[in-house]
C-alpha positions in Angstrom: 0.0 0.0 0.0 1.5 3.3 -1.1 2.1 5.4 2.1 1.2 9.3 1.9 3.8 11.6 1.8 1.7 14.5 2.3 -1.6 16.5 2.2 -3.3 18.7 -0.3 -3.6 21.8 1.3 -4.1 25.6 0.5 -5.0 25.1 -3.3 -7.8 27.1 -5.0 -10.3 25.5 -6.4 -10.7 25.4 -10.0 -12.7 28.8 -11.5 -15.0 26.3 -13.2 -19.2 25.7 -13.1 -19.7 29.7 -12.8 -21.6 31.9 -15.0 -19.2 34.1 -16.6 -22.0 36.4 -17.7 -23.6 37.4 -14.4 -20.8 37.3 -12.4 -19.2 40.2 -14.1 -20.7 43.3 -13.0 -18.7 45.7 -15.5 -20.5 43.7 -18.3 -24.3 42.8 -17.2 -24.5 46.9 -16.2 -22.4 47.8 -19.7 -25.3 46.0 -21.4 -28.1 46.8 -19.7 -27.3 50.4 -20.0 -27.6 50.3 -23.9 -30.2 47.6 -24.8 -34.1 49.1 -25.4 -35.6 48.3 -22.4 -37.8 45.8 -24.2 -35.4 43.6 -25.0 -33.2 43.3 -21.6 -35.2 39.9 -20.6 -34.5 38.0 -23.9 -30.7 39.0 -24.4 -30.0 39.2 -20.2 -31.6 34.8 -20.8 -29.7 34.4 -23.7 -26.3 36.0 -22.4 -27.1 34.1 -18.8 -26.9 30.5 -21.4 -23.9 31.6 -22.7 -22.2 32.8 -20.0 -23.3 29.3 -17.8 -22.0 27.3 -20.6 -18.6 29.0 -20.8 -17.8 28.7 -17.2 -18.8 24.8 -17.9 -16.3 22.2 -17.3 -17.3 20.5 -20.5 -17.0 23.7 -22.7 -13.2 24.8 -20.6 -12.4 21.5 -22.0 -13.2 21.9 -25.4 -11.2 25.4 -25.5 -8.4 23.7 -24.0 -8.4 20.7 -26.1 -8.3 23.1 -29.3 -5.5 24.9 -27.8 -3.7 21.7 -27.4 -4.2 20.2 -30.5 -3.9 22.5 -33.8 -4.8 22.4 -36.9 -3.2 20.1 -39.3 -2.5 21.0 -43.3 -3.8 18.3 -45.9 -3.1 19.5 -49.1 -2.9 15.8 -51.6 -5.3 12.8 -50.7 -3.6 9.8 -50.7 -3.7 9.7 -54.6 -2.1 12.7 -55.3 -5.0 14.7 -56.0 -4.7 18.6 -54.4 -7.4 18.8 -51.2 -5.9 22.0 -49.9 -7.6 21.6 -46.5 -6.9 21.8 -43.0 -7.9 19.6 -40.5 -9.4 20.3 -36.9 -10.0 18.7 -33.7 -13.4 18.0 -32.7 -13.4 20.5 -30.0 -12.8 23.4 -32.5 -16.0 22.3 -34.5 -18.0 22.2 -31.8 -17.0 25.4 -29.9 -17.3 27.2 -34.0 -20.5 25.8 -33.7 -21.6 26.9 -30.8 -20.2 30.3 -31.5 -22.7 30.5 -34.6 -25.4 29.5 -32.9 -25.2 32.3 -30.1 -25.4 34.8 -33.0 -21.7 35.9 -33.0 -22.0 36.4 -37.1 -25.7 37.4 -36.4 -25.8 41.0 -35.1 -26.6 43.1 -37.9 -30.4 42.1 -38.8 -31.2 41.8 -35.2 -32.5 44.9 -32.8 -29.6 46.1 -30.5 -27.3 43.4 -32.4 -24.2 44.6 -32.0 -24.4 45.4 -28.5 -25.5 41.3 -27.8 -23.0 40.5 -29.9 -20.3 42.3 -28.2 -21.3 41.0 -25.1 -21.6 37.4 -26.1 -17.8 37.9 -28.7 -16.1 38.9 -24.8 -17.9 36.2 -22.9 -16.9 33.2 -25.7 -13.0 34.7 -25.8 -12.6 33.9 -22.3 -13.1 30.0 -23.5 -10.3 29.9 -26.3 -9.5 32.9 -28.4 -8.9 31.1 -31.7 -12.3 30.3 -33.2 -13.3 33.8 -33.2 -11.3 34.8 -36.0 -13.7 33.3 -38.5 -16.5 34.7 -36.2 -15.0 37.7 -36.6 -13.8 37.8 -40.5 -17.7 36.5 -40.7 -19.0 39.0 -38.7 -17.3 42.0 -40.6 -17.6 40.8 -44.1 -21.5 41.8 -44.6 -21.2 45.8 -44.4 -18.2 44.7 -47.7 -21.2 43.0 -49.1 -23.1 45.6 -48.8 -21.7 47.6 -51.2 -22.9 45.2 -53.9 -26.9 44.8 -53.2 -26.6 41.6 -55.5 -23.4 39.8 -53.5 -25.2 40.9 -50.3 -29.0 39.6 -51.3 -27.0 36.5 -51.8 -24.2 36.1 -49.2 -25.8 37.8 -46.2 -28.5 35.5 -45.6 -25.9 32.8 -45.0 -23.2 34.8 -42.9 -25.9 35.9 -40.3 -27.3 32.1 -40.2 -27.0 30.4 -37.0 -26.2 27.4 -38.7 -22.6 26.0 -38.7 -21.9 23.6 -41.2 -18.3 22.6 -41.7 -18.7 20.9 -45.1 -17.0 22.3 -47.9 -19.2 22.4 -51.0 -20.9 25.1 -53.1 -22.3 27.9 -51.0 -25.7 28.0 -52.1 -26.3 24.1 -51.1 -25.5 25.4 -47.2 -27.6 26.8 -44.5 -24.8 28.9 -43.2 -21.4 30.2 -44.5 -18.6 31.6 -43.0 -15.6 33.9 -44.5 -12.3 34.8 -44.1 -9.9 37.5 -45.6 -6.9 37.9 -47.4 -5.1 41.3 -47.5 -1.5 41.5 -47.3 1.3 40.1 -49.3 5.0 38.8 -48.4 6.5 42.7 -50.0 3.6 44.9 -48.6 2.3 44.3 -44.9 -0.4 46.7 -44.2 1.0 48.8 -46.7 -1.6 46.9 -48.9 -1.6 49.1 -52.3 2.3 47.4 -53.0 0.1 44.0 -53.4 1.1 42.1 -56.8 -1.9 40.0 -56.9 -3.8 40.6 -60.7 -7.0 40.6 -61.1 -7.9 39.4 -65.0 -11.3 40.4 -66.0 -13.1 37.6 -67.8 -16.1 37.6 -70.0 -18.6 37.7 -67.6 -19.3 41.0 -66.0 -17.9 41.5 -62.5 -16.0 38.0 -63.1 -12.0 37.7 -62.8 -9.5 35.3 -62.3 -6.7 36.0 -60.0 -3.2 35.0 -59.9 -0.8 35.9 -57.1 -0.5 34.9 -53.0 -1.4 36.2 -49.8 0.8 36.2 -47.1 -1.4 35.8 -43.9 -5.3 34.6 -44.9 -7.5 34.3 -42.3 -9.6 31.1 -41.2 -8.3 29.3 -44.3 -11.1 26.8 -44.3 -13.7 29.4 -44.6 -16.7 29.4 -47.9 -15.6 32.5 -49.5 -13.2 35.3 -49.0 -12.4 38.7 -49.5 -9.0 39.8 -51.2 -7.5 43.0 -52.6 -6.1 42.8 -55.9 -5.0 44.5 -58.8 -7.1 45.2 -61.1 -7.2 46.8 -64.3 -8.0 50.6 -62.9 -6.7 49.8 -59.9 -6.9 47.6 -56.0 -10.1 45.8 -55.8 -12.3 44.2 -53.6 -13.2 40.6 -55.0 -15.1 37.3 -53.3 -13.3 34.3 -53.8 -15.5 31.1 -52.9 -13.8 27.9 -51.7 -15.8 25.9 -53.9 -17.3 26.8 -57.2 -20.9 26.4 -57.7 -20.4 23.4 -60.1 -18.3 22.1 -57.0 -15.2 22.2 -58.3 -12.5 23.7 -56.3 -11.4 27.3 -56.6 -7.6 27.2 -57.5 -7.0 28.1 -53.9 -3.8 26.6 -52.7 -2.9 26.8 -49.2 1.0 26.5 -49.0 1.4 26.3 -45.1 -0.1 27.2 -41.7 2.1 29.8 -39.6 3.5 28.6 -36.5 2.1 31.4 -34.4 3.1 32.4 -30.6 -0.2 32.4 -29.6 -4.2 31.5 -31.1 -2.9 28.0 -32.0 -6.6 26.7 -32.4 -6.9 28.8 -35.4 -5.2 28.2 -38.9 -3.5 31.4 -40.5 -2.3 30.4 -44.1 0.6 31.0 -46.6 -2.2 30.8 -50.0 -1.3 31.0 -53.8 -4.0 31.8 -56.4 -3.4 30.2 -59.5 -6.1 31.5 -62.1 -8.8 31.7 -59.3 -12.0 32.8 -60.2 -13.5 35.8 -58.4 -16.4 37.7 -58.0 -15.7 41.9 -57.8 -17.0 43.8 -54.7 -17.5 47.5 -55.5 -16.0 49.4 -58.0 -12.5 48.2 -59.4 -10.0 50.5 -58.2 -11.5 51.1 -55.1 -10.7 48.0 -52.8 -9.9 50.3 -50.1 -12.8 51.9 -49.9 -14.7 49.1 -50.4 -13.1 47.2 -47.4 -13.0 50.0 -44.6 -16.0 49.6 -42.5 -14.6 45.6 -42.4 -11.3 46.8 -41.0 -13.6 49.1 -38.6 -15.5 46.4 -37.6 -12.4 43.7 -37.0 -10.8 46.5 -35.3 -13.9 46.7 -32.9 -13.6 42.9 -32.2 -9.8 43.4 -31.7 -10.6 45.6 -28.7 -13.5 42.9 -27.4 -11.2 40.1 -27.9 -9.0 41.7 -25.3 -11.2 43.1 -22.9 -12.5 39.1 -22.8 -8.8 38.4 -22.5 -8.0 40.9 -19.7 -11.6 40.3 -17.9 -10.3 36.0 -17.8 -6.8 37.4 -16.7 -8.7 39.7 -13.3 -10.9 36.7 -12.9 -8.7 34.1 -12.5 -6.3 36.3 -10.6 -8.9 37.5 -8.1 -10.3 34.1 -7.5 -6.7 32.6 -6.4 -6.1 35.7 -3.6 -9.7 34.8 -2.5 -8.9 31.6 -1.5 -4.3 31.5 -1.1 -3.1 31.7 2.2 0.1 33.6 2.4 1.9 34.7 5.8 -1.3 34.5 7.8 -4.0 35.8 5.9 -5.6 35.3 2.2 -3.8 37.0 -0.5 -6.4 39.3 -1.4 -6.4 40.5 2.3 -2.5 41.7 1.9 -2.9 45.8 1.2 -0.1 45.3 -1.4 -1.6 42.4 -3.3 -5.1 43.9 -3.1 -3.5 47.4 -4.6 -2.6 45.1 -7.4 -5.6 43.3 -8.4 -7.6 46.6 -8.3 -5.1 48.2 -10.5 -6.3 44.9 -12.9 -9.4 45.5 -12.0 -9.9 49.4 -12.8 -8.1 48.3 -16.6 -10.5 45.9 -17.0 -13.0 47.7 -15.9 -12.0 50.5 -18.1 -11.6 47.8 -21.4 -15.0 46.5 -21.1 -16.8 49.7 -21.1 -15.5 51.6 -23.5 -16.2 48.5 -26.1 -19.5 48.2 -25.0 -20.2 51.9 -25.7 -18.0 51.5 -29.1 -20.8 48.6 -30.2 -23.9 50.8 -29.0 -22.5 53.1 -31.3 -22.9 50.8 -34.4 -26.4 49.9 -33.4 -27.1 53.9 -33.2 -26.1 54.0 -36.7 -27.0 58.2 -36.0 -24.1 60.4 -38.4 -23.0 62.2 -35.1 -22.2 58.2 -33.9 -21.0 57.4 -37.4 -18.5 60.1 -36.7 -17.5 59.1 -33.2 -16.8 55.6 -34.5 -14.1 56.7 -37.0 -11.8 57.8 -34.3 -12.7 56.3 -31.7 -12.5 52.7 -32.9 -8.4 53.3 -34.1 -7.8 54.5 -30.5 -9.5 52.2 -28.5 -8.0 49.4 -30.9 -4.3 51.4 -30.2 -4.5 51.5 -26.8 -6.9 48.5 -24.9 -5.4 46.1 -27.5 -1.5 47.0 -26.1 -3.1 47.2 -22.0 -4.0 43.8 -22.3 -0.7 41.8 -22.3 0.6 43.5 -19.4 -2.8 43.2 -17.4 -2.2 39.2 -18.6 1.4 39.0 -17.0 0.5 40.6 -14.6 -2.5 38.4 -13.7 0.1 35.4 -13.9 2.0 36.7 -11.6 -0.4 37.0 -9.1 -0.8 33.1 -9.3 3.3 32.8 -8.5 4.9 29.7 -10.0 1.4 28.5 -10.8 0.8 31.0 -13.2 3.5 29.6 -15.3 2.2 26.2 -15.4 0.3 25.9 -18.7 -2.5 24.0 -16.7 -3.7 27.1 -15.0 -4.8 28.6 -18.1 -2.8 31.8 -17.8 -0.2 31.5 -20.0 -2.5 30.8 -23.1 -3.8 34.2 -22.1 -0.4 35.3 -22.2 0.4 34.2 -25.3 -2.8 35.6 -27.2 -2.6 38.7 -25.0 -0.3 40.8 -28.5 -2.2 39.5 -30.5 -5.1 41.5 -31.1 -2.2 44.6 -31.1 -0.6 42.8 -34.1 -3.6 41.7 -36.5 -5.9 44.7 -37.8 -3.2 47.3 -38.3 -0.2 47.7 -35.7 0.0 50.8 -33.2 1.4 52.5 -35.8 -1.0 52.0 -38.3 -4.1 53.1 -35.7 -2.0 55.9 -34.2 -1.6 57.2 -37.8 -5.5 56.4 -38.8 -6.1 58.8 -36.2 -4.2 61.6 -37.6 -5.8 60.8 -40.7 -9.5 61.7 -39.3 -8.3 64.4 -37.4 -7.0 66.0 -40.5 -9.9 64.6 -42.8 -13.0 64.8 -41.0 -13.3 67.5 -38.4 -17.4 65.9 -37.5 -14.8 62.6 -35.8 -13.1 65.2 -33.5 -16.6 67.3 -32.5 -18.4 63.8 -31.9 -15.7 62.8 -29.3 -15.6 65.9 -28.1 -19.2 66.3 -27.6 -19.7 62.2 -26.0 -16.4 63.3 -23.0 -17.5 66.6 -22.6 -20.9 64.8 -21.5 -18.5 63.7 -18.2 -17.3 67.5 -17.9 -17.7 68.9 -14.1 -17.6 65.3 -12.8 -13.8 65.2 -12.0 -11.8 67.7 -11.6 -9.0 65.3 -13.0 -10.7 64.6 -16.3 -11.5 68.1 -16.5 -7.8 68.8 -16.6 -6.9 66.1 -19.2 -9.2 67.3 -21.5 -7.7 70.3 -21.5 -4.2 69.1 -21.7 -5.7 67.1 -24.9 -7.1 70.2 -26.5 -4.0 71.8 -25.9 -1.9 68.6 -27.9 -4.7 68.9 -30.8 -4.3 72.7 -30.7 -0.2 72.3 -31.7 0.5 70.4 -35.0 4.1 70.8 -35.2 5.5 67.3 -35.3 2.1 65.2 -34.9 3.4 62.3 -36.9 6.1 61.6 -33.9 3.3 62.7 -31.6 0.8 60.1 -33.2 1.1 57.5 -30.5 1.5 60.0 -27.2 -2.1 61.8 -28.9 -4.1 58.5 -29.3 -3.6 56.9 -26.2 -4.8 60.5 -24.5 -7.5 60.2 -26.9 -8.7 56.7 -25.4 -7.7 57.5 -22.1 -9.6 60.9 -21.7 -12.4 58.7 -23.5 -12.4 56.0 -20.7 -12.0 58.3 -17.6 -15.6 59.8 -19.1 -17.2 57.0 -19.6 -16.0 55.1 -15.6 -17.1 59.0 -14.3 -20.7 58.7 -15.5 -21.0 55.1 -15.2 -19.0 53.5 -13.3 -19.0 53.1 -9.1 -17.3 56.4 -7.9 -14.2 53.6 -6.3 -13.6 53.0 -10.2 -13.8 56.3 -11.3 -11.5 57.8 -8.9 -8.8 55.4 -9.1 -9.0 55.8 -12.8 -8.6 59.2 -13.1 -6.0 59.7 -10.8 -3.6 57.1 -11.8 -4.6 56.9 -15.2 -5.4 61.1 -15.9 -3.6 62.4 -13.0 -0.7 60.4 -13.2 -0.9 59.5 -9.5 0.6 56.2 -9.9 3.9 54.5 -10.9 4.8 52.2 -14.3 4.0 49.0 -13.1 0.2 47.5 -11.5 -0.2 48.2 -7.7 1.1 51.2 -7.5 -2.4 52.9 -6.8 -2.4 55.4 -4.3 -2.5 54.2 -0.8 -5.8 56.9 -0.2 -8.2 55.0 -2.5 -10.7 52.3 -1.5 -9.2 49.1 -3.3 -11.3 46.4 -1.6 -14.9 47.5 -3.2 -13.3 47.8 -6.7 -11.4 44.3 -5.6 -15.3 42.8 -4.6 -16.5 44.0 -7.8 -14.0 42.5 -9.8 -14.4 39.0 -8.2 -16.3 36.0 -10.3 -18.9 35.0 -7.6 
C-alpha cells in the first residue's frame, strides 16, 4: 500500500461551473445600460446561457483541447490529388458551432445586435480565443457585401445564419457560411496598395481570375473570401469562394499554416492563387474603400477580444487571492496584493466599457455616432489592444509559480494577449488612422468631443486632461512623432468619461487619478495608498 507523503492543502479550487456572464458586473451593467428596455429579458436569458456554458467544465475542456491540439494542413489525398484543407480537432468544430449558434456572425439584422454580440464575442473569448477569428472575419464581411446589393441579397443570408456547417461544398447548397480575408502580401504588410496580386477580368461581367499569393489569410477553411487585388484601374475588392458552384474547387492553394506564438486553435495560411475565379465587390479601383468599414468592424472585435482576454486574466487572478493563504491571511487580504488586483481591475474595468459603448454606437447608426466611430475605434484598438498583455502577466504573476504552469490557463492568455495589437493594423497604423481623421473629417473630432465633454464637471482630473488634450490637438508641429503620445490620451480621456458617468465612484477615482492624473507608478499596484481598493477588488471578483 502506497504510504502518503503529504496532504493537499491551501490550493484554489478550480474557476469552473460559474456563469461568466452574471458574475461580471462591468458587463451585465455595460449592457443593460444600452439595450431598449424591451429587450433586456431576452438578451439578459440568452447572455445568462452563454455565460453558464462558458464557465462549464465541458466547454473549458473543449477550449483547452483546441488549444492543445492545432490544426493540421492536408493538401494531396492519398492519390495525389490537391485537397488544400486543414484539419481540426473536434473541440474546435464544436466550440465554431456553438459560436454561430449564439449569434456571434448574427448582429446586424437583429435589434440592439451589435451590442449582444459584443457582449456574447467577450464572454466566448474567455473559452479559447482562436475560433473567433472566423467569427470575426464572418462578422465584418456583410457591411463589404453591402456595397454590392446583389453579393449581399446572396451572401448575407448565409453569414448571419445560426447554422454552422463545416462541409465544404458550393455555398448555395448550405444553410450557413462563414468567410475569411486575405489582404497583405509577403513585399507589402499593411501597406496593402504594394500588393502584386492581378486581377484578370473575364467575359462575364464582374468576373475575374486572379493570380498571385497572400501572405497571412485568415480562417483558411472558410466558404468565401475577400481579397485586394490589382485590377485593371486599380486595387479591388473581390469574393473568392472555396468551392465553385459546379463544386469544383477554386484554384486556392494553401502552402502552409504559420507557427504562431499564440491562437494556436486557429489556422492562419501561406495561399497562392493560380487563375482563381472571383467575383468583384464595388468598383474596381476602389478596394480600399470598399473594405474599410470591415477593418472598422475587425478592429472593434480586436478591442472585445481583449477586454475578454483581460476580464479571464482579473478573474482568475482574483479568485486565487480569495482563497491563497500567504503569511497568515488570504492574498487578497495583503494591502499590497489587493493594490494590485484593483489596479487589474480598474483596466478591465476600463476595457469592457469603452467597447461596449464602441458597439452601441454601431447599433445607433446616428451620423453624429457614425463620426464618433471613425476615431474612436483606431484608438480604443491602439490603446486596450497593447493594455492587455501587461494586465495578462500581470495576472500570472499574481498566481506565483502556478501561473507559469500551462494548466492554470494563464499562459495561453499570455500568449494571445499581443495578438489582437498585431492583426488589424499595428499601433502605428491606428496611431496614424487617427491623424488621418483628425485631418480629414473634423465631425470625428466634435463627436468625441461632444460624448467626454458629456462627463465635464464630474472630476476635476478629467476636466484637466481634457484640457491638456485640447492643448496637444491645438499644436500640429511634429504630430506624426506625436501620433502615438495623442491616441492613447484620446482613449484614455475617452475611458476616464465614460467610468465617471458610469462607473461606481471607487472606479472612477482610481481611474482618473492614476490613469489622468498620473498618481501612480509604471507598473500595477502602484495605486495610491488613499483610494478604496477592496470595493473595486469585490467587484471584480467572479462569484
Amino acid at each position: 500500500m502506497a504510504r502518503s507523503t503529504h496532504t493537499v492543502t491551501n490550493q484554489p479550487p478550480p474557476l469552473v461551473g460559474y456563469d461568466v456572464f452574471t458574475s461580471d458586473h462591468v458587463l451585465t451593467s455595460a449592457v443593460e445600460r444600452h439595450l431598449a428596455p424591451a429587450l433586456h429579458d431576452e438578451v439578459h436569458g440568452d447572455l445568462t446561457a452563454l455565460g453558464r456554458a462558458c464557465g462549464s467544465a465541458q466547454v473549458q475542456e473543449w477550449g483547452a483541447q483546441a488549444n492543445e491540439n492545432p490544426p493540421r494542413l492536408r493538401t494531396h489525398d492519398r492519390y495525389g490529388h490537391r485537397v488544400d484543407e486543414v484539419e481540426f480537432h473536434p473541440a474546435w468544430h464544436r466550440l465554431l458551432g456553438k459560436g454561430v449558434a449564439a449569434g456571434l456572425t448574427a448582429a446586424w439584422g437583429r435589434p440592439c445586435g451589435h451590442v449582444r454580440r459584443a457582449a456574447a464575442f467577450l464572454l466566448w473569448t474567455q473559452v479559447d480565443a482562436g475560433n473567433l477569428c472566423p467569427l470575426s472575419m464572418t462578422h465584418a464581411a456583410v457591411p463589404a457585401l453591402r456595397t454590392d446589393p446583389e453579393l449581399a441579397a446572396e451572401w448575407e443570408p448565409r453569414l448571419t445564419s445560426t447554422v454552422y456547417d463545416r462541409d465544404l461544398r458550393p455555398a448555395h447548397l448550405k444553410a450557413g457560411a462563414l468567410f475569411g480575408m486575405g489582404m497583405t502580401e509577403k513585399q507589402g504588410g499593411s501597406d496593402v496598395r504594394a500588393n502584386t496580386t492581378a486581377a484578370r477580368p473575364l467575359a462575364q461581367d464582374g468576373t475575374y481570375e486572379l493570380t498571385g499569393h497572400k501572405w497571412f489569410c485568415s480562417a483558411p477553411m472558410s466558404d468565401g473570401f475577400l481579397v485586394l487585388a490589382q485590377a485593371p484601374d486599380g486595387l479591388t475588392c473581390f469574393l473568392v469562394p472555396r468551392v465553385l458552384e459546379d463544386g469544383a474547387r477554386n484554384d486556392f492553394r494553401l502552402q502552409r499554416l504559420k507557427d504562431k506564438l499564440g491562437n494556436r486553435s486557429n489556422a492562419s495560411a501561406e495561399v497562392e492563387f493560380d487563375g482563381a475565379w472571383a467575383r468583384r465587390v464595388g468598383e474596381e479601383g476602389r478596394g480600399v474603400r470598399t473594405i474599410i468599414d470591415m477593418v472598422a468592424a475587425t478592429r472593434l472585435d480586436c478591442v472585445l477580444g481583449s477586454a475578454g482576454l483581460m476580464r479571464q486574466a482579473v478573474a482568475q487572478a482574483v479568485h486565487h487571492c480569495t482563497h491563497r493563504e500567504a503569511f497568515g491571511a488570504k492574498l487578497v487580504e495583503k494591502p499590497l496584493m489587493r493594490n494590485v488586483l484593483a489596479d487589474l481591475a480598474v483596466e478591465s474595468e476600463a476595457a469592457t466599457t469603452l467597447a461596449l459603448r464602441l458597439a452601441a454606437a454601431y447599433d445607433d447608426g446616428g451620423e453624429q455616432e457614425r463620426a464618433l466611430l471613425r476615431i474612436a475605434v483606431p484608438a480604443a484598438k491602439y490603446w486596450v489592444t497593447k493594455r492587455c498583455a501587461a494586465v495578462t502577466v500581470e495576472a500570472a504573476e499574481c498566481l506565483g509559480g502556478n501561473g507559469y504552469v500551462e494548466e492554470s490557463g494563464l499562459p495561453r492568455l499570455v500568449r494571445e494577449a499581443p495578438l489582437n495589437s498585431i492583426w488589424e493594423g499595428a499601433g502605428n497604423v491606428q496611431a496614424l488612422d487617427v491623424l488621418r481623421v483628425l485631418r480629414r473629417e473634423p465631425e470625428a473630432l466634435h463627436a468625441y468631443l461632444q460624448e467626454v465633454g458629456r462627463a465635464r464637471g464630474a472630476d476635476h482630473r478629467l476636466d484637466g486632461a481634457i484640457k491638456n488634450l485640447l492643448t496637444e490637438l491645438a499644436d500640429l508641429e511634429g504630430i506624426e512623432g506625436r501620433a502615438r503620445r495623442l491616441t492613447e490620451r484620446l482613449a484614455l480621456v475617452l475611458q476616464g468619461s465614460l467610468l465617471v458617468r458610469f462607473a461606481p465612484p471607487e472606479v472612477a477615482d482610481a481611474f482618473c487619478a492614476s490613469r489622468l492624473a498620473g498618481d501612480t507608478g509604471t507598473t500595477f499596484g502602484t495605486l495610491p495608498s488613499t483610494l478604496t481598493h477592496t470595493t473595486i477588488v469585490t467587484r471584480a471578483r467572479p462569484t
